[in-house]
C-alpha positions as CSV (number, residue, x, y, z in Angstrom):
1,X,93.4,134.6,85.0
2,X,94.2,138.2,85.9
3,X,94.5,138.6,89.8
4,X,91.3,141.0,89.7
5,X,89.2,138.0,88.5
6,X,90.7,135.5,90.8
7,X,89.6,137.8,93.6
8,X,86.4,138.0,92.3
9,X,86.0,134.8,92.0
10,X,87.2,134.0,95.4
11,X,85.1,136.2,97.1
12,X,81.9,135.0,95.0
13,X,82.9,131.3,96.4
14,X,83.9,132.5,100.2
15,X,80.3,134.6,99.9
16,X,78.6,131.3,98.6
17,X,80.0,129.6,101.7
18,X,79.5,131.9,104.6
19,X,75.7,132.4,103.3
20,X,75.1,128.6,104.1
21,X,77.1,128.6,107.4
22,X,74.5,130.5,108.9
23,X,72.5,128.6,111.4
24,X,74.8,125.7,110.7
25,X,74.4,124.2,114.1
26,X,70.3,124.4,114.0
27,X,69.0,120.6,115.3
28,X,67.3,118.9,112.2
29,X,63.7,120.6,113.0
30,X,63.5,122.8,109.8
31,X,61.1,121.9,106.7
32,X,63.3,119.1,105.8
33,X,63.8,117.9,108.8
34,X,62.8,114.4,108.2
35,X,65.5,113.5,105.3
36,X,68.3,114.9,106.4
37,X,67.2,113.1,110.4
38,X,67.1,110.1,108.1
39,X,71.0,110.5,106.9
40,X,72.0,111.5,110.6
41,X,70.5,108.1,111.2
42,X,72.4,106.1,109.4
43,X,75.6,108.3,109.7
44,X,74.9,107.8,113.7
45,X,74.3,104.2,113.3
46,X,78.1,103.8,110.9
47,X,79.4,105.8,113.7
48,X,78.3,103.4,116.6
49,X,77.7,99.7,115.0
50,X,81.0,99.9,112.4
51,X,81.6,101.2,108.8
52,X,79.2,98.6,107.0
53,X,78.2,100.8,103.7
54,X,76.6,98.0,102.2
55,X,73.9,98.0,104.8
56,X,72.8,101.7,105.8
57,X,70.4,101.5,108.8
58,X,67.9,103.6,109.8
59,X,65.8,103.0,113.2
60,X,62.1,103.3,112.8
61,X,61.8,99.5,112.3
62,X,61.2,98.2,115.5
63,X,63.9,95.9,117.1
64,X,64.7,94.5,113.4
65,X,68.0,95.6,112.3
66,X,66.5,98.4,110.2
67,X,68.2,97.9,106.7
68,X,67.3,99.7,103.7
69,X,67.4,100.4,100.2
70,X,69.0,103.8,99.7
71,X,71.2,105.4,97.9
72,X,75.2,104.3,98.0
73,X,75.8,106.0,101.6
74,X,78.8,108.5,101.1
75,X,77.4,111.2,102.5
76,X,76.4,109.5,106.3
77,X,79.5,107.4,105.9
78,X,81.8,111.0,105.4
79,X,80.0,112.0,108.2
80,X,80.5,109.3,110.8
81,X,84.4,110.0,110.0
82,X,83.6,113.4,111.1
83,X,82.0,112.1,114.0
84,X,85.2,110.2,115.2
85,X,87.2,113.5,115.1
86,X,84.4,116.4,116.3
87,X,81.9,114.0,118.2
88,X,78.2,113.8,116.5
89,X,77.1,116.9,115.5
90,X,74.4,118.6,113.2
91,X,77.0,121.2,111.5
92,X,79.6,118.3,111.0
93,X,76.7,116.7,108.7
94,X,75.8,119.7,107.3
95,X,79.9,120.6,106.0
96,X,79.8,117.9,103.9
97,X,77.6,119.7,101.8
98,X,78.6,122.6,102.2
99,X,81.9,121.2,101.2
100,X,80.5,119.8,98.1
101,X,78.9,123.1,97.1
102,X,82.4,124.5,97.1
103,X,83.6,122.3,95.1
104,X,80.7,122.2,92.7
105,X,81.8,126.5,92.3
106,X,84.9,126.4,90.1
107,X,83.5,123.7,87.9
108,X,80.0,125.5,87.5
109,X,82.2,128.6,86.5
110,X,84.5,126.7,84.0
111,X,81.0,125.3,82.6
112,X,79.2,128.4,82.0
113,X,82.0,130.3,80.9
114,X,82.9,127.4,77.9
115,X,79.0,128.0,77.0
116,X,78.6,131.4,77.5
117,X,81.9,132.8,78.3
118,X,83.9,134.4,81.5
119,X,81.4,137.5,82.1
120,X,78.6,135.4,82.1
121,X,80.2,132.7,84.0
122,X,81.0,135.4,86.6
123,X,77.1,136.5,86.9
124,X,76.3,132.7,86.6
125,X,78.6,131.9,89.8
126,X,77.0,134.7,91.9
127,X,73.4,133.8,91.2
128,X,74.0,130.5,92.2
129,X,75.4,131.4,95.5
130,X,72.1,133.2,96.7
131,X,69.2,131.3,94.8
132,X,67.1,129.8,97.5
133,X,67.2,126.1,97.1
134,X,70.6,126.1,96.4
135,X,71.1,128.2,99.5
136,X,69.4,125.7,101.6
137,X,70.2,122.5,100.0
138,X,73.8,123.4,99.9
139,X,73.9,123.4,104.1
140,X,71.3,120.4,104.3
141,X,72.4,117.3,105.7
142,X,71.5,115.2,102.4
143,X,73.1,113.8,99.6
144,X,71.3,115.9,97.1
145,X,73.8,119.1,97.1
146,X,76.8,116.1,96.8
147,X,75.0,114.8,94.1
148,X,74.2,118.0,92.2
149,X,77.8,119.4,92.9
150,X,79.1,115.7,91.0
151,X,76.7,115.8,87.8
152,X,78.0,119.3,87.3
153,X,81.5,118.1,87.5
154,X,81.0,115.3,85.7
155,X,79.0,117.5,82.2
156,X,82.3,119.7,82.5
157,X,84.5,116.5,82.4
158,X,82.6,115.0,79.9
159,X,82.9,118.1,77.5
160,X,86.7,118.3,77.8
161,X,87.2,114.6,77.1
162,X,85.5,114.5,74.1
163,X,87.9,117.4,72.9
164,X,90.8,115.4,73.7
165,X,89.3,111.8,73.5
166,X,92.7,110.4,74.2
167,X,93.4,111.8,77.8
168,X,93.1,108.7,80.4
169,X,92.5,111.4,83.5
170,X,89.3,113.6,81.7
171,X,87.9,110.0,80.5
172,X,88.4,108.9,84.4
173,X,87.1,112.5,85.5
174,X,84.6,112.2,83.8
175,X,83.6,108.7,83.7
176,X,83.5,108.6,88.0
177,X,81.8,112.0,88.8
178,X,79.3,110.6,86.6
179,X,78.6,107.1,88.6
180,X,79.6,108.7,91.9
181,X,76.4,111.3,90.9
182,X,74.0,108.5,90.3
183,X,75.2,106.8,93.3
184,X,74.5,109.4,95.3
185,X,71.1,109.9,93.3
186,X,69.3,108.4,91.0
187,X,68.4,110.7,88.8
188,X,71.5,111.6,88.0
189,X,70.9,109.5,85.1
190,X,69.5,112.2,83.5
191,X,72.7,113.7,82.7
192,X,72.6,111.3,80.0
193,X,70.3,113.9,77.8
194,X,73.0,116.7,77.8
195,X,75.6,113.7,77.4
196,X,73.6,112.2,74.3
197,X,73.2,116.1,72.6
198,X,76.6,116.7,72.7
199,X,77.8,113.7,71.1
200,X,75.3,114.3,68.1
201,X,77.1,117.6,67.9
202,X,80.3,115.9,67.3
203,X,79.7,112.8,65.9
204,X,76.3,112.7,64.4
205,X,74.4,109.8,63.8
206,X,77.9,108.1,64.1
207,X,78.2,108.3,67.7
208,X,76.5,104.4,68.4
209,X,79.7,103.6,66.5
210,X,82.3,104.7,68.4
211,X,83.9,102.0,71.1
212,X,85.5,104.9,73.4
213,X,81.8,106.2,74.0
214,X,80.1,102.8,74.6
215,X,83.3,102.2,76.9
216,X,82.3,105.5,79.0
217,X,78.6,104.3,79.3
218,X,79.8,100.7,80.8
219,X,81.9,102.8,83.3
220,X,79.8,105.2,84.5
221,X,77.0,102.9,84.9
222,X,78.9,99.7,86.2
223,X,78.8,100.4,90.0
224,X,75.3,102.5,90.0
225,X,73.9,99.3,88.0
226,X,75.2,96.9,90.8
227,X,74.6,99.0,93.6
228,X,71.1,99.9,93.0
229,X,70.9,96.1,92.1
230,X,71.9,95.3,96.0
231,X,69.8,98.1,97.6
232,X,67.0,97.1,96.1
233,X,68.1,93.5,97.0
234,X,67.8,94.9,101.4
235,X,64.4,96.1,100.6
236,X,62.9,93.2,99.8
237,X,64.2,91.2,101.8
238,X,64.8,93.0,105.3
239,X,62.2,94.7,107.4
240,X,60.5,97.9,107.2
241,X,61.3,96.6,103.6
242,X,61.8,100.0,102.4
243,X,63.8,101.9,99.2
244,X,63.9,105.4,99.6
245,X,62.4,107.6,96.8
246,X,60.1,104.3,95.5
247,X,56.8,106.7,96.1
248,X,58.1,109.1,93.8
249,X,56.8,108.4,90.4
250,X,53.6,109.2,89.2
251,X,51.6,111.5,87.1
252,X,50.0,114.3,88.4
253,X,46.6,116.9,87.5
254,X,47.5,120.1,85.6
255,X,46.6,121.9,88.4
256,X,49.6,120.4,90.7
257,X,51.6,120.9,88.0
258,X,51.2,124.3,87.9
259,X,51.5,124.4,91.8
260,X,54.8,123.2,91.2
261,X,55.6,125.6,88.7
262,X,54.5,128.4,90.8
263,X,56.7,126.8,93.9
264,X,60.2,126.5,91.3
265,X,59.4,130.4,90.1
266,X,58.9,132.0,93.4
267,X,60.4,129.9,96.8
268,X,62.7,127.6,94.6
269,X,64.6,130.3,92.6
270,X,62.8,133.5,93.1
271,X,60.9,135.3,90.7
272,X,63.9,137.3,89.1
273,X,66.2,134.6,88.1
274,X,63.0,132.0,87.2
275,X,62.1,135.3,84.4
276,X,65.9,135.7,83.5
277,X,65.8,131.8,82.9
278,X,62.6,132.5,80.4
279,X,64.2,134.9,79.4
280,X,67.8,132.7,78.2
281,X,66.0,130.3,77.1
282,X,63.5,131.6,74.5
283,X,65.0,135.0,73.6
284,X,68.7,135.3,74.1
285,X,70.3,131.9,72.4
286,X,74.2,131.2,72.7
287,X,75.7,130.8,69.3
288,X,78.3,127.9,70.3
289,X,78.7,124.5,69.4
290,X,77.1,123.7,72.3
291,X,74.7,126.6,73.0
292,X,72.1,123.8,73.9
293,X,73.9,121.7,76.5
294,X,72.0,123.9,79.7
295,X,68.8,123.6,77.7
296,X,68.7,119.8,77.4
297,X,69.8,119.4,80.5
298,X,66.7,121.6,81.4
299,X,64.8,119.6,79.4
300,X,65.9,116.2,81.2
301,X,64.8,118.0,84.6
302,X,61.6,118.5,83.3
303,X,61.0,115.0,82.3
304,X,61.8,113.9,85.4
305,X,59.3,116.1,87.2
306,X,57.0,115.2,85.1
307,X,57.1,111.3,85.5
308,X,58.6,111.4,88.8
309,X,55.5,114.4,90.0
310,X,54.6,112.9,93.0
311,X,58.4,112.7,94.4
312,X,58.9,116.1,93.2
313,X,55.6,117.9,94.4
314,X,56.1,116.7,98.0
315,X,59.9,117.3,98.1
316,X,61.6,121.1,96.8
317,X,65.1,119.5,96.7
318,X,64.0,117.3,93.9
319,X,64.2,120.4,91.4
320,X,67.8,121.2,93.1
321,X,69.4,120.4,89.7
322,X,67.4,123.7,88.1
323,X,69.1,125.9,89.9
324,X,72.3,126.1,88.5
325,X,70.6,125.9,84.9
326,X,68.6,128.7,85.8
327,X,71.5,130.6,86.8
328,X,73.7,130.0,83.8
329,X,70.6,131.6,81.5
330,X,70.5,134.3,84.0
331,X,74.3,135.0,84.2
332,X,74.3,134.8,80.3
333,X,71.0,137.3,80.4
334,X,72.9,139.5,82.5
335,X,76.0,140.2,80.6
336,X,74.1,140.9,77.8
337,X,72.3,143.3,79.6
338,X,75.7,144.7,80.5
339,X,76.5,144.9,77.4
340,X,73.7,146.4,75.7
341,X,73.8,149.6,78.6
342,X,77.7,149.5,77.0
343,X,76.5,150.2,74.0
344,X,74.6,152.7,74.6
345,X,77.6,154.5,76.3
346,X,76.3,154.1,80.1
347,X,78.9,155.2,82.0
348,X,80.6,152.1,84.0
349,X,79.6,153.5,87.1
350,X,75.8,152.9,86.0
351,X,76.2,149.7,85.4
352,X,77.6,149.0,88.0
353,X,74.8,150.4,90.4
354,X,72.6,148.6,88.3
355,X,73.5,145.4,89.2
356,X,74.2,146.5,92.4
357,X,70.4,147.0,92.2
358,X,69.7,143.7,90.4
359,X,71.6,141.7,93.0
360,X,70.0,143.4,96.1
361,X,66.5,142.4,95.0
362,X,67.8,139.0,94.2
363,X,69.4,138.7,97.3
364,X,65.8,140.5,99.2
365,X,63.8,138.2,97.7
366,X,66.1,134.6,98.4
367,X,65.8,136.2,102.2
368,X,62.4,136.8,101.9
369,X,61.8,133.1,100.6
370,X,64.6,131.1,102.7
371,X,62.7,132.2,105.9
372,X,60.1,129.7,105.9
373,X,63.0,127.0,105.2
374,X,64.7,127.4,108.5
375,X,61.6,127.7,110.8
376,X,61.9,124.3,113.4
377,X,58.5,123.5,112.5
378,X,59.4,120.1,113.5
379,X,61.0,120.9,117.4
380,X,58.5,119.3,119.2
381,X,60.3,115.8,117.8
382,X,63.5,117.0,118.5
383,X,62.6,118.1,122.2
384,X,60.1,115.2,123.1
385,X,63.4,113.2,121.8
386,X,66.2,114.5,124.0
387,X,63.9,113.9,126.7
388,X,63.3,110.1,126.1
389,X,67.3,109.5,125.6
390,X,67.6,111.4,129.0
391,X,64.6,108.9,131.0
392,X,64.0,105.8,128.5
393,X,65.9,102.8,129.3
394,X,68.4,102.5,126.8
395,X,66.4,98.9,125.3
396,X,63.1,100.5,124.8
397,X,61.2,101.1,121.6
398,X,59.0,103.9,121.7
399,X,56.3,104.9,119.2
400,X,56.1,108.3,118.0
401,X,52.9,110.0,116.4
402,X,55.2,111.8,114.2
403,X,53.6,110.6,110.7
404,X,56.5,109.1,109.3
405,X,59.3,111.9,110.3
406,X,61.9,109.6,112.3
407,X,63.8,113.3,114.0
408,X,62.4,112.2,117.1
409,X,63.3,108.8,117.1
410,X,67.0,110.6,116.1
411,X,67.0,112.5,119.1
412,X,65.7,109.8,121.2
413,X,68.9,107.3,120.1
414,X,66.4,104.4,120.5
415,X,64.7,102.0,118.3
416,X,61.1,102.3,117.5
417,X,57.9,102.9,114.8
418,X,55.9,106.0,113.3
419,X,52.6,106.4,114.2
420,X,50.4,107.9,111.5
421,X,47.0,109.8,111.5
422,X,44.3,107.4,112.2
423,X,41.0,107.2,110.9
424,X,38.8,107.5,113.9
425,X,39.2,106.7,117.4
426,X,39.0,103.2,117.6
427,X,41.8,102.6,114.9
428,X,44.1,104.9,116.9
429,X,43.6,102.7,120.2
430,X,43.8,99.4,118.3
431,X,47.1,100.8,116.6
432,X,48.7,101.6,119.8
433,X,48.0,98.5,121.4
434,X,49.2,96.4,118.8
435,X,52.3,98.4,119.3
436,X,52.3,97.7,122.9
437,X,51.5,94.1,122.4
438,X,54.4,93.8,120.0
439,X,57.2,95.4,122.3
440,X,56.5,99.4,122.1
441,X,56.9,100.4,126.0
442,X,57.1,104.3,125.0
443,X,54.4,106.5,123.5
444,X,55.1,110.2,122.4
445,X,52.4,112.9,121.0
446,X,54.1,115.8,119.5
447,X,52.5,119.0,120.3
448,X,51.4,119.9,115.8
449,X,49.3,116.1,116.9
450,X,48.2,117.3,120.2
451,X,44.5,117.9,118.1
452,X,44.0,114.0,118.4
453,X,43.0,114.2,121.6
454,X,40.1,116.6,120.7
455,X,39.1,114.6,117.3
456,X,39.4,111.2,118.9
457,X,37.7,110.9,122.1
458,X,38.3,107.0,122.7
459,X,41.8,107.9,122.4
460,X,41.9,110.3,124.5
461,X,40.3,108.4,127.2
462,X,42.5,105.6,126.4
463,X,45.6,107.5,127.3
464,X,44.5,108.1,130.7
465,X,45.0,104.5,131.6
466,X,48.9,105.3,131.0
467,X,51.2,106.6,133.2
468,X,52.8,110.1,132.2
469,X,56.2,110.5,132.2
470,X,56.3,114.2,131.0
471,X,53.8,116.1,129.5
472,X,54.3,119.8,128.0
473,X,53.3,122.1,125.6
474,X,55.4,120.8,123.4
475,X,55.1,116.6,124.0
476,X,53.0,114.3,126.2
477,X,55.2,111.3,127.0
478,X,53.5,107.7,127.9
479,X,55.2,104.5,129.5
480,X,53.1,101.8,128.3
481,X,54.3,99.5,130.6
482,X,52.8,100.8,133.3
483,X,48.9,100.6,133.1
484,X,46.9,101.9,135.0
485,X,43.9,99.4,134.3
486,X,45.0,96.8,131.2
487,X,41.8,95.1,130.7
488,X,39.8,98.1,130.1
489,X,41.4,98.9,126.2
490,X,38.2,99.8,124.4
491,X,37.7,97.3,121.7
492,X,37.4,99.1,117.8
493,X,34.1,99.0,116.1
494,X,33.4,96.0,114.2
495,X,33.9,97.8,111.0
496,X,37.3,99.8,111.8
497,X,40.1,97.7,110.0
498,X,41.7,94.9,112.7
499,X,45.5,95.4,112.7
500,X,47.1,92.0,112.2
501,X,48.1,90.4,116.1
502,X,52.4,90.8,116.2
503,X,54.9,88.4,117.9
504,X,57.0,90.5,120.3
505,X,60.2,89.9,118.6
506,X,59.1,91.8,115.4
507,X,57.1,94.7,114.4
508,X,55.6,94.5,111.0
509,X,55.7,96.6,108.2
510,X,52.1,97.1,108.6
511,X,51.7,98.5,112.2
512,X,55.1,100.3,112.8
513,X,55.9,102.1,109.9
514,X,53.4,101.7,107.3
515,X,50.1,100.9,108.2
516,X,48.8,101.7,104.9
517,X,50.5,101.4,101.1
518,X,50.3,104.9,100.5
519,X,52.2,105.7,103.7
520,X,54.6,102.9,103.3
521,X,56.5,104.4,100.1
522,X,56.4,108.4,101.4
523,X,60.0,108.7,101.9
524,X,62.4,110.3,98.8
């Protein structure tokens, strides 16, 4: 490669990385808070407790041990190495995805260009780096980015070993960036679409027959089969018996479906690279062997967010994988842009402003949508939780009314439960002294639940009988061992659902983190 190019592309990549640097050391308050304070967790917990990747741990279940079904753990356990060299921080979390993103680069260029070619590899490589959910998923402390930047380096591998079927090092490229992918996600598996298209293109119909490609599917699958076997294995049989992501399929109404649509065109990729994706696909075909691979692996994506709707309508980085196919179409879209105006004898100079043009609104409008991303919607959590690690004995298990997002918990470093929106006023008092009865000694309202006190009189009333630690306008902090008149808890009205009577050694599924079954599976 020519030394301009290699600058180019160097610069694209160092661009890609400074852009998700920025705010690099912001706690884990922004929209996606509660994942990525989810993976701190059990990065934390490596960090403190040992290296035990067989058994992440998170620490919204009470006093129980807090094992769960999750993905294999890289990411936290990368982390928690960190952690031993830098001390535990939110940007040492956060570089290992940005560190994957940079990796994902040069193989996301070597794969457009052997579909498209270099030009439109270059455009492809430079979209990438500024679409908005690749932006922030690509600096969020989650193994999505990891995962993305390992199916992409696995299709590459995949397509170069089936040229030269007899290399041992593209069949082991290839064969463990594919099961490290699903181990770090799940759906990973869909690379298998793209992987079962471009054997038909070189085999046909003869493909079953061929021992070398049955061989590949038993390794890539081997670990992911076993580990997936084992995770779910810890939720069934350890408290808050819980496997992440086991909420997410479903089928939704045509209307959410086109609310999700809407969300991918505009905040996911932005509205100019979601047209010059329509665009690719529909009007401006490769002529390749493999002109197809980006559209069936498209086309995988969209059967997963189909079947999996639920999953992906409450989480964005679910669609994470779109966003490099969206920006190979539009790199490929571009150059032939480029090199219609080059027909038409536009000077070079033209062009050039042209996509100067083209980039600044693509780069206006990933500002213009990443804003909302890093807003700390959720620093109440984070606040209300430094404050109970700095007063809390280090033994007490608090209960936060954080609806299922463990950041405070996080930032508390102690065990404890979620408390979720109750129904009326009675539920909420019955639901907090359950908690107290089973061993909660710590209650925290967030300021975004600060409207319970208004909409739920009885608990309001029933908080008074509590001493405050803290109260401000961003938390209201309770110590439930010290109250004020014990024997006054107003009892629930006879219809308002009876949580079940807990031993103080455990904390069930029911009461700490899931009082109901919808809200016991909302974790992806």
């Amino acid at each position: 490669m020519p030394v301009v190019k290699i600058t180019l592309f160097i610069t694209l990549t160092v661009l890609g990385i400074s852009i998700r640097l920025i705010k690099i050391t912001q706690p884990f308050v922004d929209q996606w808070s509660w994942r990525q304070s989810d993976v701190a967790t059990i990065a934390e917990n490596f960090y403190n407790h040992g290296f035990n990747v067989f058994y992440p741990q998170i620490n919204w279940a009470g006093n129980a041990p807090g094992y769960v079904g999750t993905e294999f753990p890289l990411i936290p356990l990368i982390a928690s190495l960190g952690y031993g060299l830098f001390g535990v921080h939110e940007w040492v979390g956060r570089l290992v995805s940005v560190g994957f993103f940079a990796a994902s680069v040069p193989f996301f260029y070597l794969l457009a260009k052997k579909i498209y070619g270099e030009r439109s590899a270059f455009f492809a490589v430079a979209v990438y780096n500024i679409v908005p959910l690749s932006v922030f998923a690509g600096r969020a402390f989650m193994p999505d980015m990891p995962a993305l930047a390992l199916s992409i380096i696995a299709l590459y591998f995949f397509l170069q070993w089936l040229e030269n079927e007899r290399s041992a090092k593209l069949f082991t490229g290839a064969a463990s960036a594919t099961a490290l992918a699903i181990l770090m996600k799940l759906p990973a598996i869909i690379l298998g679409l793209p992987y079962l298209y471009v054997l038909w293109q070189r085999y046909g119909a003869g493909w079953m027959q061929k021992l070398h490609v049955w061989g590949f599917a038993a390794a890539s699958l081997a670990l992911p089969a076993l580990w997936y076997s084992h995770a779910f294995l810890i939720s069934l049989n350890h408290f808050p018996f819980h496997f992440f992501g086991e909420a997410g399929l479903g089928i939704l109404s045509l209307e959410q479906y086109w609310d999700l649509l809407r969300r991918i065109a505009t905040s996911s990729l932005s509205p100019i690279v979601f047209a010059a994706m329509v665009i690719g696909i529909f009007l401006l075909p490769s002529r390749g062997e493999l002109r197809y691979v980006f559209h069936l692996w498209l086309l995988a994506n969209l059967l997963f967010i189909v079947f999996a709707g639920k999953g992906n309508r409450r989480h964005e980085w679910y669609q994470l994988p779109v966003a490099p196919i969206a920006a190979a179409f539009a790199g490929h879209v571009f150059e032939v842009g480029w090199l219609r105006l080059k027909r038409q004898r536009v000077t070079r100079l033209l062009r050039a402003f042209v996509i100067v043009v083209l980039f600044g609104a693509l780069g206006y409008f990933s500002y213009r949508y990443l804003i909302p991303f890093y807003e700390p919607a959720f620093a109440a959590l984070e606040i209300a939780g430094r404050e109970l690690n700095a007063t809390a004995p280090k033994n007490s298990l608090v209960a936060i009314a954080d609806s299922g997002n463990p950041t405070g918990i996080y930032y508390g470093k102690r065990k404890g439960c979620h408390m979720y929106k109750p129904v009326d006023g009675p539920e909420a008092v019955n639901t907090l002294e359950e908690l107290r009865k089973a061993g909660i000694t710590f209650f925290v309202l967030p300021s975004y639940n600060f409207r319970w006190l208004s909409d739920y009189p009885e608990f309001r009333e029933h908080l008074s009988l509590y001493q405050r630690v803290k109260e401000t306008g961003e938390y209201i902090i309770l110590d439930l061992t010290a109250s004020k008149h014990e024997d006054r808890a107003p009892q629930a009205r006879a219809e308002t659902a009876q949580a079940p009577t807990l031993a103080k050694e455990s904390l069930s599924a029911e009461i700490c983190s899931c009082p109901t079954p919808e809200y016991r599976c909302r974790r992806g």
